[in-house]
C-alpha positions as a printed Julia matrix, in Angstrom:
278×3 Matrix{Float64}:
 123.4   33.84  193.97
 119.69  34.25  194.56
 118.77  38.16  195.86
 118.64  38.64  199.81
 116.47  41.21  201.21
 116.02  41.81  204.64
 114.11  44.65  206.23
 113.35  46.25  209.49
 110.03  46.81  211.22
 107.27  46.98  208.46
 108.12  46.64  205.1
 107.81  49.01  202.7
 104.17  48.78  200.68
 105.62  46.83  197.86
 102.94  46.19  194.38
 103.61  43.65  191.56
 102.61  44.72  188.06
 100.58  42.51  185.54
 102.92  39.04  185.06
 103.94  38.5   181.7
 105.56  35.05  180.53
 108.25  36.95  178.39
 110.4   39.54  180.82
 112.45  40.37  177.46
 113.26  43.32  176.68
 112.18  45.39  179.64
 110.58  44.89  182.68
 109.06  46.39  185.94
 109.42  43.57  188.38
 107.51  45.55  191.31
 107.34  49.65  192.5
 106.13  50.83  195.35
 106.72  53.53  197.9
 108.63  53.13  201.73
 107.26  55.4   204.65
 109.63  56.94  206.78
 108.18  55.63  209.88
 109.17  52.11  209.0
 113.41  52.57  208.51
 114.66  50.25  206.29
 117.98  47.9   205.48
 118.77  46.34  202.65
 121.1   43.77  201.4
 120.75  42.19  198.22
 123.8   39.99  196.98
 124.68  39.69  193.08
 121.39  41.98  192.9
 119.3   39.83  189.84
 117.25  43.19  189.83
 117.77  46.96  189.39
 116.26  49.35  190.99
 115.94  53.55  190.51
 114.69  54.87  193.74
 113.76  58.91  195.09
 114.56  60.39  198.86
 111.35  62.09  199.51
 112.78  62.79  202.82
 115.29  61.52  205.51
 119.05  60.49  204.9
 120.8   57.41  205.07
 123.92  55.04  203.39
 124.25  53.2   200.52
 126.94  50.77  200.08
 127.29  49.1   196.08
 129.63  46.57  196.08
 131.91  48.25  198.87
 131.63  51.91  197.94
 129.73  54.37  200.44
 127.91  57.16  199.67
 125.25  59.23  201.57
 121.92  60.05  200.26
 119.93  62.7   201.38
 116.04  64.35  200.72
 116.07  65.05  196.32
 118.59  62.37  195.62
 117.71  60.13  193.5
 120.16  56.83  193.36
 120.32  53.93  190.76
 121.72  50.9   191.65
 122.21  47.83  188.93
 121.73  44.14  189.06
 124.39  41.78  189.28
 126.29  44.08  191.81
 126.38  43.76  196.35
 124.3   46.54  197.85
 123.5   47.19  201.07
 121.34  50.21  201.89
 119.67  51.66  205.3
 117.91  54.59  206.14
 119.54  56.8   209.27
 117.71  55.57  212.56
 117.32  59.27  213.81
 116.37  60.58  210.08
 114.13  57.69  208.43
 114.17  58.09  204.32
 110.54  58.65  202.74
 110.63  56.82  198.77
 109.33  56.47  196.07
 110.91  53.51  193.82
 110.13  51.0   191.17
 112.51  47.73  190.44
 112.96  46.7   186.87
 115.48  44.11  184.6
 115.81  42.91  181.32
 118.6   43.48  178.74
 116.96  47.2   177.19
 117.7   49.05  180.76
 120.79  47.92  181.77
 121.7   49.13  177.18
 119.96  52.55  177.71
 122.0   53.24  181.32
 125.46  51.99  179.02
 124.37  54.1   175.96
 123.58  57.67  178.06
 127.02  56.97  180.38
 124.8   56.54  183.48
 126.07  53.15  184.74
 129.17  54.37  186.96
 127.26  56.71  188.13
 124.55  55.99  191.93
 123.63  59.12  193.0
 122.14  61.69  191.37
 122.02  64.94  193.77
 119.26  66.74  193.84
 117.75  65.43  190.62
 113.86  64.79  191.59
 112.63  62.31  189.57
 109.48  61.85  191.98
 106.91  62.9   188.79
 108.5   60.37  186.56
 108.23  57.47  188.96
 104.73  58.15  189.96
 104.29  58.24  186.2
 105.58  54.41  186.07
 103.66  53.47  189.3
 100.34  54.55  187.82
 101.05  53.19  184.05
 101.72  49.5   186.8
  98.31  50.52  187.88
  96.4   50.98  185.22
  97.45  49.11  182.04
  96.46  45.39  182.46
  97.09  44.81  178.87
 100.97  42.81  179.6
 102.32  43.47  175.87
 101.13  46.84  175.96
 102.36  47.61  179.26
 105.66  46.71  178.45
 105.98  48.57  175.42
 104.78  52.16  177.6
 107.22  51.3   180.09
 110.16  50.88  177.86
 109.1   54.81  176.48
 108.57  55.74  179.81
 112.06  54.41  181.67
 113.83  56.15  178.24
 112.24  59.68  179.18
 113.77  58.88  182.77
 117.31  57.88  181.18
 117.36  61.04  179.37
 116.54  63.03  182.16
 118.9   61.9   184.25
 121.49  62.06  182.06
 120.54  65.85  181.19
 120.78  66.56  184.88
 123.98  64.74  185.63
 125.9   67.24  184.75
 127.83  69.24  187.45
 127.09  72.87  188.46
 128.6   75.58  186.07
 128.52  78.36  188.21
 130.0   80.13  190.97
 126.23  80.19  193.28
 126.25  76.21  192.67
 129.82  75.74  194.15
 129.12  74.8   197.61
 126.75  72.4   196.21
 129.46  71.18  194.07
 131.62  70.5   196.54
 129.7   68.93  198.83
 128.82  66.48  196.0
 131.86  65.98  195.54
 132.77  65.33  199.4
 129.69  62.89  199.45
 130.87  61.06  196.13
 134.23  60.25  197.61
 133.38  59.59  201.47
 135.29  56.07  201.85
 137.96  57.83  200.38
 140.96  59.95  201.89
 139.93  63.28  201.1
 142.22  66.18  200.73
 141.5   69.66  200.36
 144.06  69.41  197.99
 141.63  67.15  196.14
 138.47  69.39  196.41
 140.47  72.54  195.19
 142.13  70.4   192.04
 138.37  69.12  191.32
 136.72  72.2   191.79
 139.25  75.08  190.3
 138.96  77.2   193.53
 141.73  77.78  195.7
 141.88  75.76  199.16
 141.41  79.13  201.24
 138.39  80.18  199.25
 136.86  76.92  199.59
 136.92  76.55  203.14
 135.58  80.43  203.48
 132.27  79.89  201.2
 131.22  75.81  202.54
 131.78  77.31  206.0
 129.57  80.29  205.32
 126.87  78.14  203.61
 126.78  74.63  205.87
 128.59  76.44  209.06
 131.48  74.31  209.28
 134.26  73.8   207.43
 134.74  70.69  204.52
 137.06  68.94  207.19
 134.4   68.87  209.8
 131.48  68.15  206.91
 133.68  64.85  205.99
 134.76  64.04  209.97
 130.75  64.47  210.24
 129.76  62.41  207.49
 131.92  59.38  208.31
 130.62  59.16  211.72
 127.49  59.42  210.78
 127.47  56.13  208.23
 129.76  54.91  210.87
 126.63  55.51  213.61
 124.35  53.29  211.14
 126.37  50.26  210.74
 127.29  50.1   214.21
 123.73  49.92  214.5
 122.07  48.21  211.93
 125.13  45.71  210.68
 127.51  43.02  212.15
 130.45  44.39  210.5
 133.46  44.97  213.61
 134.69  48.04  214.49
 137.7   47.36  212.56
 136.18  46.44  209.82
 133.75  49.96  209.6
 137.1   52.02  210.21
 138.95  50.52  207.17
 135.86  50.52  204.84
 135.65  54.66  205.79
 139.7   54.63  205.53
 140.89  55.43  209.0
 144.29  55.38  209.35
 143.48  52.23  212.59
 140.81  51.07  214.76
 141.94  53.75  217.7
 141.91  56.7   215.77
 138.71  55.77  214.5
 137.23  54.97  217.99
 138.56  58.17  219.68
 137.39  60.65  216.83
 133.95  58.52  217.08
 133.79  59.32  221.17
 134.75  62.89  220.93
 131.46  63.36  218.08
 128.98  60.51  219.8
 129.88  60.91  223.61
 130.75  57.43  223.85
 133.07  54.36  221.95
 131.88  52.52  218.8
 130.93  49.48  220.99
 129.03  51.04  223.89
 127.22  52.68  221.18
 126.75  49.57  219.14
 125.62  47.59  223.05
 123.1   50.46  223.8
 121.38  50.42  220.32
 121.07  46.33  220.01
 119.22  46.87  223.42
């Protein structure tokens, strides 16, 4: 299927580099950068692009093919063609990014080769210098063959650094990082403390005792938080039913969903989805 974008308010300011008749190996198909005072939504279906994008600021959900994550200000996410993605900036926190959309059988090798290709988000990996890097070489090299052959260099350097900085923290200051990665990672999922101790080698009570110092609650309240919050943005900026949004963030059923949702928004998933279509 052909790709579907669709977009709220003003688009984001979107540039086209030289055209070339031959997209083979590797190609930037456009880059550009979205404001945060123009929040954004996404769908593409059987994406015929891929796309490596940087949260200057703001928050928001992305959903590749029908797993949710968050992403958050210094994440940068990847997201590959030929998959379903739907992405959307949070209404109250707009994302700020910087991005550049590229195809052609060299990327989608390089992502394989450096083990990068199950992998979205990267947390906290600023890759903001590299794609300015690729948004001025689309600026200023007119030459098409020689364009092509400095982007392929360039998007390599970016492989390589992502995959150097993929790696999970190694130390005990990084933990609460760690585990909130790891929260974020696995949001749809049913998350058990259980599950954060076994992935993170620290014992249940010592986990709860250092995220709560650091974030102020505890990880049971961080996830309860998170899922209402993604659940906030589709009741807002997608058709999807209610039942529908409580299965894809695994509620147990509709109700429980609906009653945790009041007691954290003030109000039920559809008065809140009435009063923001208003």
């Amino acid at each position: 299927m052909s790709n579907i974008s669709h977009h709220h308010a003003q688009p984001p300011t979107v540039f086209h580099p030289t055209p070339i008749d031959n997209e083979y190996p590797f190609w930037i198909t456009q880059y550009g950068y979205s404001s945060k005072e123009y929040p954004w939504h996404e769908i593409r279906i059987n994406s015929n692009v891929s796309c490596l994008q940087y949260v200057v600021s703001g928050s928001g959900v992305i959903i590749s093919d029908n797993h949710s994550f968050r992403v958050g200000q210094g994440d940068t996410f990847l997201l590959m063609e030929g998959k379903d993605q739907n992405y959307y900036s949070d209404l109250d926190d707009p994302i700020e990014k910087l991005w550049f959309n590229f195809r052609g059988v060299l990327g989608t090798e390089l992502i394989k080769i450096y083990n990068l290709d199950k992998t979205i988000i990267f947390r906290n990996v600023c890759t903001a210098d590299l794609i300015t890097d690729m948004h001025n070489l689309c600026k200023n090299e007119t030459d098409p063959n020689k364009f092509q052959d400095k982007a392929a260099r360039l998007f390599l350097k970016t492989v390589q650094f992502l995959s150097r900085n993929n790696s999970k923290p190694n130390t005990s200051n990084d933990i609460e990082e760690y585990i909130r990665y790891y929260i974020d990672s696995h949001i749809t999922e049913n998350i058990k403390l259980s599950d954060i101790a076994e992935f993170s080698n620290f014992s249940p009570e010592h986990i709860i005792r250092i995220f709560k110092k650091k974030y102020r609650m505890t990880p049971h309240q961080y996830i309860i938080s998170c899922k209402i919050k993604i659940a906030s943005t589709m009741l807002a900026v997608s058709n999807k039913s209610i039942e529908e949004i409580s299965n894809s963030l695994n509620y147990c059923d509709p109700h429980h969903f609906s009653a945790q949702f009041e007691k954290y928004i003030g109000c039920r998933p559809s008065e809140y989805r009435k009063n923001k279509k208003m």
